[in-house]
One Martini backbone bead per residue (centre of mass of N, CA, C, O) as a GRO file, in nm:
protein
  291
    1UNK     BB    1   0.770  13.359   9.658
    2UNK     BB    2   0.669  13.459   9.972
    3UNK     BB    3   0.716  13.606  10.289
    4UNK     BB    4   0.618  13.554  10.639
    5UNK     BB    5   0.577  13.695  10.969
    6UNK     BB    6   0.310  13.490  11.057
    7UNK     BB    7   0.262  13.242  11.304
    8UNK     BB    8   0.077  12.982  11.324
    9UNK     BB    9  -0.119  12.758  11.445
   10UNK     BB   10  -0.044  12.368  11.417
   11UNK     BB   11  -0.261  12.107  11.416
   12UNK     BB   12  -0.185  11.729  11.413
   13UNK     BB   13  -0.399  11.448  11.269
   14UNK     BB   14  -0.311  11.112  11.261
   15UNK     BB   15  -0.348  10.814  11.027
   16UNK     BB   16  -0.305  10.483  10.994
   17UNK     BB   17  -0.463  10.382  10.749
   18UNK     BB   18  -0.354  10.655  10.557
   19UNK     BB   19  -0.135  10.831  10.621
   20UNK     BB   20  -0.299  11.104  10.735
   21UNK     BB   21  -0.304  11.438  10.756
   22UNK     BB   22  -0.491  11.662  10.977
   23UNK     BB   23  -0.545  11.990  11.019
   24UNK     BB   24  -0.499  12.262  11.212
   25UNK     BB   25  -0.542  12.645  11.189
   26UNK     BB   26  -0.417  12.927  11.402
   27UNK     BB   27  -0.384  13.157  11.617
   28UNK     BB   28  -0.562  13.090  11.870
   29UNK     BB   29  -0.750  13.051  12.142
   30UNK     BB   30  -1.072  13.145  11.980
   31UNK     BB   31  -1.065  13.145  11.705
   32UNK     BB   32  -0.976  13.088  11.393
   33UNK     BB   33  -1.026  12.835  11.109
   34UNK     BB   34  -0.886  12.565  10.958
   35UNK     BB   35  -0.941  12.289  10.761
   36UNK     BB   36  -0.686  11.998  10.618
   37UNK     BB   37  -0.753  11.692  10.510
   38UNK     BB   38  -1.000  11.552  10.574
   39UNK     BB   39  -1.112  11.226  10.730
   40UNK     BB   40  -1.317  10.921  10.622
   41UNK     BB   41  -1.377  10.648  10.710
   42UNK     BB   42  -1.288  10.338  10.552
   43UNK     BB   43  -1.411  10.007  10.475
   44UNK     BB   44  -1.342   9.815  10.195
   45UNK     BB   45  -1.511   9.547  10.273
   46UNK     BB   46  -1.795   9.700  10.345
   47UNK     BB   47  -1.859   9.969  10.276
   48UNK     BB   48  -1.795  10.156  10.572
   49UNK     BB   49  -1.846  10.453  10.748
   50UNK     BB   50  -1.668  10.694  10.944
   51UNK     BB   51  -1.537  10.879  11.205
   52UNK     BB   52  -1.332  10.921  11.400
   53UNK     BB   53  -1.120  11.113  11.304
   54UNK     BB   54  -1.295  11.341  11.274
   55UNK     BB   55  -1.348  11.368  11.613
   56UNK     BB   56  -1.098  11.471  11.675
   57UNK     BB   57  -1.110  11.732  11.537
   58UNK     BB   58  -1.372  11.828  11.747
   59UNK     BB   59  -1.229  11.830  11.929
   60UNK     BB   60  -1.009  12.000  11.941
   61UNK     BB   61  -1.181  12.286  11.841
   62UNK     BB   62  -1.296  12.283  12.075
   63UNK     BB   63  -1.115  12.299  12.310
   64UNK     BB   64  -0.995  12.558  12.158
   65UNK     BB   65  -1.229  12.744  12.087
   66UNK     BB   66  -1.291  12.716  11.763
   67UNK     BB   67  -1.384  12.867  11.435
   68UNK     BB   68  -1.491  12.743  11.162
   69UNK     BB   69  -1.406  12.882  10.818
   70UNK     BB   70  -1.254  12.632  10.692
   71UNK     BB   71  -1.247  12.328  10.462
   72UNK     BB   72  -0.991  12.188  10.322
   73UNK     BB   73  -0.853  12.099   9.990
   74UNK     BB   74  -0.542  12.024   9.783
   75UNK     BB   75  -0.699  11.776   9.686
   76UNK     BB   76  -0.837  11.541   9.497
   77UNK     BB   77  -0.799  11.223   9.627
   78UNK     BB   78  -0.712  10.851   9.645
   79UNK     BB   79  -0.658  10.762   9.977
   80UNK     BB   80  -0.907  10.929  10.085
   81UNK     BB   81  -1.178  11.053  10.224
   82UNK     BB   82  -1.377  11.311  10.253
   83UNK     BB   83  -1.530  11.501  10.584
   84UNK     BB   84  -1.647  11.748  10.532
   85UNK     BB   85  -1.935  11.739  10.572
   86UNK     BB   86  -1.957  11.627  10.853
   87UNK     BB   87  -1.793  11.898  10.949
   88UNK     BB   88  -1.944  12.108  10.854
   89UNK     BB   89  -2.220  12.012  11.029
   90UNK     BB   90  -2.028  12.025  11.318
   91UNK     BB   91  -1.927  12.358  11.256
   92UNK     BB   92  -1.889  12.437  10.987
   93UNK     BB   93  -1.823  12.635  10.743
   94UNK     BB   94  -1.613  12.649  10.426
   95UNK     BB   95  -1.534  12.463  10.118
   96UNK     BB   96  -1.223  12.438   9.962
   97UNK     BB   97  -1.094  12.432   9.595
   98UNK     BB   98  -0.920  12.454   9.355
   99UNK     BB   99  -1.016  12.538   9.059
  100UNK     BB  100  -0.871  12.265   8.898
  101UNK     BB  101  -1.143  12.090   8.965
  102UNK     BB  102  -1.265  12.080   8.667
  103UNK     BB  103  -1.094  11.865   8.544
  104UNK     BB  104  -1.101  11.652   8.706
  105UNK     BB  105  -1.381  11.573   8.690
  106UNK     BB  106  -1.395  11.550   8.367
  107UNK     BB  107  -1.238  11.296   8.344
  108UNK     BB  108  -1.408  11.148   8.634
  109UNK     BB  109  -1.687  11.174   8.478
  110UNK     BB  110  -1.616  10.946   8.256
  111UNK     BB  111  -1.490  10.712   8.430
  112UNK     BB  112  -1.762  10.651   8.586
  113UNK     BB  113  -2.029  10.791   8.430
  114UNK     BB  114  -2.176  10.953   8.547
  115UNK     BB  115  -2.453  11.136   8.586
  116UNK     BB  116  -2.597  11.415   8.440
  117UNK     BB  117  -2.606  11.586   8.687
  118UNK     BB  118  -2.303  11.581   8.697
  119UNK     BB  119  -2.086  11.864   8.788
  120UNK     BB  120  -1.821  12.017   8.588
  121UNK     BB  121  -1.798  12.311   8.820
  122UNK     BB  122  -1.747  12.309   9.147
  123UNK     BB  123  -2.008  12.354   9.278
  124UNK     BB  124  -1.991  12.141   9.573
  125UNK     BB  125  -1.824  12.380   9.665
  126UNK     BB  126  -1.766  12.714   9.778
  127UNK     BB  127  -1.501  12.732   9.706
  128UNK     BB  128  -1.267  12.843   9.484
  129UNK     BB  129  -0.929  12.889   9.415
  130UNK     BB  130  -0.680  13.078   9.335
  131UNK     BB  131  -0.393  13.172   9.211
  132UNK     BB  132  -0.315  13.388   9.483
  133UNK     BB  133  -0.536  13.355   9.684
  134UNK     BB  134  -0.689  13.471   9.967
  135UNK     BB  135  -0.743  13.321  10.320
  136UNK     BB  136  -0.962  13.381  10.505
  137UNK     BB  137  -0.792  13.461  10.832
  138UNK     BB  138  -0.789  13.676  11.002
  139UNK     BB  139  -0.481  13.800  11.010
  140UNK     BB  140  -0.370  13.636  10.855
  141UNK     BB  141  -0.096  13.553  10.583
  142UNK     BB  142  -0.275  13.441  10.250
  143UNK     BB  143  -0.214  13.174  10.002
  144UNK     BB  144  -0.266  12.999   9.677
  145UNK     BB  145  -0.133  12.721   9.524
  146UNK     BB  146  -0.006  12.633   9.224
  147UNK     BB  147   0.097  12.279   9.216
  148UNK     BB  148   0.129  12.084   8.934
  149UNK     BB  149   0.149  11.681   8.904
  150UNK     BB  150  -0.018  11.504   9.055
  151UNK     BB  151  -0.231  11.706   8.996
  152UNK     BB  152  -0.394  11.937   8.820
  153UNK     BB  153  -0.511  12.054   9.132
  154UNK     BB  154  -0.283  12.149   9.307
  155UNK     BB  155  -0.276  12.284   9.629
  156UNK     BB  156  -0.148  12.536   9.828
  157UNK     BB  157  -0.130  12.653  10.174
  158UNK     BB  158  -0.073  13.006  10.307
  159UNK     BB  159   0.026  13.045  10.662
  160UNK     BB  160   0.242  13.223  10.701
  161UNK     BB  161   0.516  13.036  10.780
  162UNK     BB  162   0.316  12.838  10.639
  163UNK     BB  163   0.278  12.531  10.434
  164UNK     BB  164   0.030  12.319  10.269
  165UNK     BB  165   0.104  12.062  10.014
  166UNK     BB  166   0.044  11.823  10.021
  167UNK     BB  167   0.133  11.573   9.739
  168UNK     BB  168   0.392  11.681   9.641
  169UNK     BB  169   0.560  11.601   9.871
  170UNK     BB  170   0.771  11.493  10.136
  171UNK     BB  171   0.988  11.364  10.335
  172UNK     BB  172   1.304  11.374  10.249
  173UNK     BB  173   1.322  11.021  10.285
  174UNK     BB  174   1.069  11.007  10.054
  175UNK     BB  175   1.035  11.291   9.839
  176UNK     BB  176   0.747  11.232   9.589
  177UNK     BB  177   0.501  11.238   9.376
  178UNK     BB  178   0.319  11.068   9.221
  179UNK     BB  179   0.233  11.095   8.798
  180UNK     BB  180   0.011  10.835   8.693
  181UNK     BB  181  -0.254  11.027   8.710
  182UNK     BB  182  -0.460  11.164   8.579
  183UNK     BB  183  -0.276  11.460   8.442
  184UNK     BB  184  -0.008  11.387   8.527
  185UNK     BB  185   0.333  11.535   8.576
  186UNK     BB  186   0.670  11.551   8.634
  187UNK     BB  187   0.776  11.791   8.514
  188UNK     BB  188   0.588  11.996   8.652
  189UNK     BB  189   0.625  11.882   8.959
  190UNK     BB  190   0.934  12.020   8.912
  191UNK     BB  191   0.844  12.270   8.936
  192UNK     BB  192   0.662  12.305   9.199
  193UNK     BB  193   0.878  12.206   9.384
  194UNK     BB  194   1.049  12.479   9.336
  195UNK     BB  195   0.878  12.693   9.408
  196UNK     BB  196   0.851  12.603   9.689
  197UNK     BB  197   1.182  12.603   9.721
  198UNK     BB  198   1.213  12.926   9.700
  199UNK     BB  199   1.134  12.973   9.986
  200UNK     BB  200   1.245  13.060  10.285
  201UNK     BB  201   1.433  12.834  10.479
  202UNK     BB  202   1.227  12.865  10.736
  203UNK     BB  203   1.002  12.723  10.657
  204UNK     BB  204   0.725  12.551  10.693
  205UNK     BB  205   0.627  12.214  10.601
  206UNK     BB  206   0.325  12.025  10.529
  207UNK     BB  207   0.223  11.739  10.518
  208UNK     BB  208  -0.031  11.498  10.417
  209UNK     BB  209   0.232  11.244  10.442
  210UNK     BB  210   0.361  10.954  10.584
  211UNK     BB  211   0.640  10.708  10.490
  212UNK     BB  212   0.819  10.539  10.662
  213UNK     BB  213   1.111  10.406  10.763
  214UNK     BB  214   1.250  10.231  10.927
  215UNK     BB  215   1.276  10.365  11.240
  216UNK     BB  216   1.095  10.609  11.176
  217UNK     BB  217   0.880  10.777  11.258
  218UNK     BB  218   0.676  11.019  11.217
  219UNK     BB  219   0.610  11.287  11.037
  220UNK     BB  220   0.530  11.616  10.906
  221UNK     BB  221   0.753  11.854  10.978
  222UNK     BB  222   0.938  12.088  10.763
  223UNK     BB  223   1.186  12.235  10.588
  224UNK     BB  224   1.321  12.399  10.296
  225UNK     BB  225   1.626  12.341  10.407
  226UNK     BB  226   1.566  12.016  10.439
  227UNK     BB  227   1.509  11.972  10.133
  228UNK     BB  228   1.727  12.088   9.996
  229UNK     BB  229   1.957  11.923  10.174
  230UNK     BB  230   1.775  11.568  10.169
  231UNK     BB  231   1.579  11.519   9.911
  232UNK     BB  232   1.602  11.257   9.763
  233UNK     BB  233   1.462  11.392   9.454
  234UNK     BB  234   1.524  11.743   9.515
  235UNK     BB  235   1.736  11.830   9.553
  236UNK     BB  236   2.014  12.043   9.529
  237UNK     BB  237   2.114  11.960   9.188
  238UNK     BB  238   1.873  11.865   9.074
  239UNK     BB  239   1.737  11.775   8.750
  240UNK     BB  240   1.490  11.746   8.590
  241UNK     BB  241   1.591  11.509   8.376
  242UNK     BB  242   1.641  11.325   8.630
  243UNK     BB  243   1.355  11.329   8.751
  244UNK     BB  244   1.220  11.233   8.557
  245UNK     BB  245   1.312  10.936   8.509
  246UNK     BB  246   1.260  10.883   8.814
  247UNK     BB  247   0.957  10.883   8.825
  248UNK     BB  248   0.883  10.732   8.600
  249UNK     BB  249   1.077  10.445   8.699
  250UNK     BB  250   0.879  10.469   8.973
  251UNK     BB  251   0.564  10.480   8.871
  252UNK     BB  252   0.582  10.187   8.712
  253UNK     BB  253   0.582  10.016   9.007
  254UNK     BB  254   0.301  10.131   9.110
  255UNK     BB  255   0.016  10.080   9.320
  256UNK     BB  256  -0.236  10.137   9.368
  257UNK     BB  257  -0.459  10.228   9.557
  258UNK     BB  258  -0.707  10.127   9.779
  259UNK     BB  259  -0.905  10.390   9.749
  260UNK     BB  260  -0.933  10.518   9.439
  261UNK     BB  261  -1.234  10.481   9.361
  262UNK     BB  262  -1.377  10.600   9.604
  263UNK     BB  263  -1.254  10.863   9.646
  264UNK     BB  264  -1.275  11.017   9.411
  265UNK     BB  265  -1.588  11.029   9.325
  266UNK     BB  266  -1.608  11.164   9.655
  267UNK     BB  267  -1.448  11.424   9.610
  268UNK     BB  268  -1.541  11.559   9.376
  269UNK     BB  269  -1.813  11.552   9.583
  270UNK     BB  270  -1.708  11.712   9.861
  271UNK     BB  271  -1.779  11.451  10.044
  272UNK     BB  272  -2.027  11.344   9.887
  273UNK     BB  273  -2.230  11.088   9.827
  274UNK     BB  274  -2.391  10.926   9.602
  275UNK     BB  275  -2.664  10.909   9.478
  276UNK     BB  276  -2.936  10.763   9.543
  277UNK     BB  277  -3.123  10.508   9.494
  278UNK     BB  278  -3.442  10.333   9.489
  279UNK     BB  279  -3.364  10.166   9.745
  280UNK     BB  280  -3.144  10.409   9.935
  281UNK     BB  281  -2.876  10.362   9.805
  282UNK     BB  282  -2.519  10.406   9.797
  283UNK     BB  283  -2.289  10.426   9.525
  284UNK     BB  284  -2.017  10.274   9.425
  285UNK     BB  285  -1.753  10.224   9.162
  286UNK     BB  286  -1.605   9.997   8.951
  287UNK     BB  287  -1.360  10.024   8.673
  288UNK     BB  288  -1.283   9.822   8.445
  289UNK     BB  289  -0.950   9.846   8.304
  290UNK     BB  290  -0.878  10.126   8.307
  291UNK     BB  291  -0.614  10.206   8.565
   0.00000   0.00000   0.00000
């Protein structure tokens, strides 16, 4: 990785019913943007969507008289849905999520059974990113970050001295991401993870999630040498095959996401709900014994 001397301005906004942060990131008020792993309200108990969150980035955006040029996804999401299309309405802008979500999609249209016609060609979204393919966004100094491990298709987005990890890491006092759903893989994301750490010590780093430890606030931009110098999981020191072992022995132990089954079949789908059925009603798939 290589470093950028643009620094861009970025404002994030924390949902906390699924501990996402969703980013806006800009040259300056009045410019072009991105919006970053924007949330779509779901009640898992109704089955019903709501814009709350998301109404706040569209908040955000009109302040700023901001421009929206891209609404990225880090990678398909496991624990909450993507408000893309909502936005996407509400403000314009193009879709993108990195090359490798035809991976996903060809998993989980197997497990969830899809329709024949839906396409596992990434199709759905406006562009597709490959490794190093630059975003346009203004003057800024942009890359994008192939760095699977947590899922097969994550990819981190650099904005100048900025990089959105996704869910590759957390804050330091957290560690990285969990490696046990489809595709995942320890040795990999510990790959991925010094990738990123190896850009100069002054980044910042924003995460796409935080669970803080009891008594530390929220918390989501860090740096790589605070990284470097106390991630639970990777600071330097820690060798591959010490991480393989603690992610794997504590992969073991976790439960799935509380979203993860609406939230994936809708997000391989860039955030647009699956076709209505002869009712007029859409639904959502939920495959027994399977996860």
């Amino acid at each position: 990785m290589t470093a950028s001397t643009s620094t861009p301005l970025v404002h994030g906004i924390f949902d906390p019913a699924t501990w996402t942060v969703t980013y806006v990131v800009y040259e300056r008020a009045g410019s072009a943007c991105a919006i970053i792993d924007p949330v779509l309200d779901y009640d898992p108990k109704s089955g019903r969507t709501s814009h709350a969150s998301a109404d706040k980035v569209i908040d955000f955006v009109k302040s700023q008289h901001l421009s929206v040029s891209w609404i990225l996804e880090t990678h398909a999401h496991a624990d909450h849905l993507s408000a893309a299309p909502y936005l996407k309405a509400q403000l314009g802008g193009k879709t993108g999520i990195g090359d490798h979500i035809t991976t996903v999609q060809g998993v989980f249209k197997g497990i969830f059974n899809l329709e024949p016609g839906f396409a596992a060609d990434g199709s759905q979204f406006d562009h597709l990113f490959a490794d190093g393919e630059a975003i346009p966004l203004g003057a800024l100094d942009t890359r994008t970050w192939y760095l699977p491990g947590h899922t097969p298709a994550c990819v981190a987005y650099q904005f100048g001295d900025a990089v959105f990890v996704g869910d590759t890491m957390f804050m330091p006092d957290v560690g990285t991401a969990r490696c046990d759903f489809p595709g995942g893989d320890a040795k990999t994301l510990f790959a991925s993870v010094r990738k990123l750490l190896s850009l100069p010590e002054q980044t910042r780093l924003f995460m796409c999630h935080d669970y803080p430890p009891a008594g530390r606030p929220v918390a989501f931009e860090t740096t790589v040498a605070a990284q470097r110098a106390g991630n639970i999981h990777v600071h330097d020191g820690i060798e591959e095959a010490q991480f393989v072992a603690m992610r794997t022995t504590r992969d073991a132990t976790l439960e799935m996401p509380v979203l993860i089954l609406p939230a994936v079949q809708i997000n391989i789908r860039a955030g647009e709900l699956p076709p209505k059925e002869s009712n007029g009603i859409a639904y959502a798939k939920i495959p027994l014994n399977v996860l």
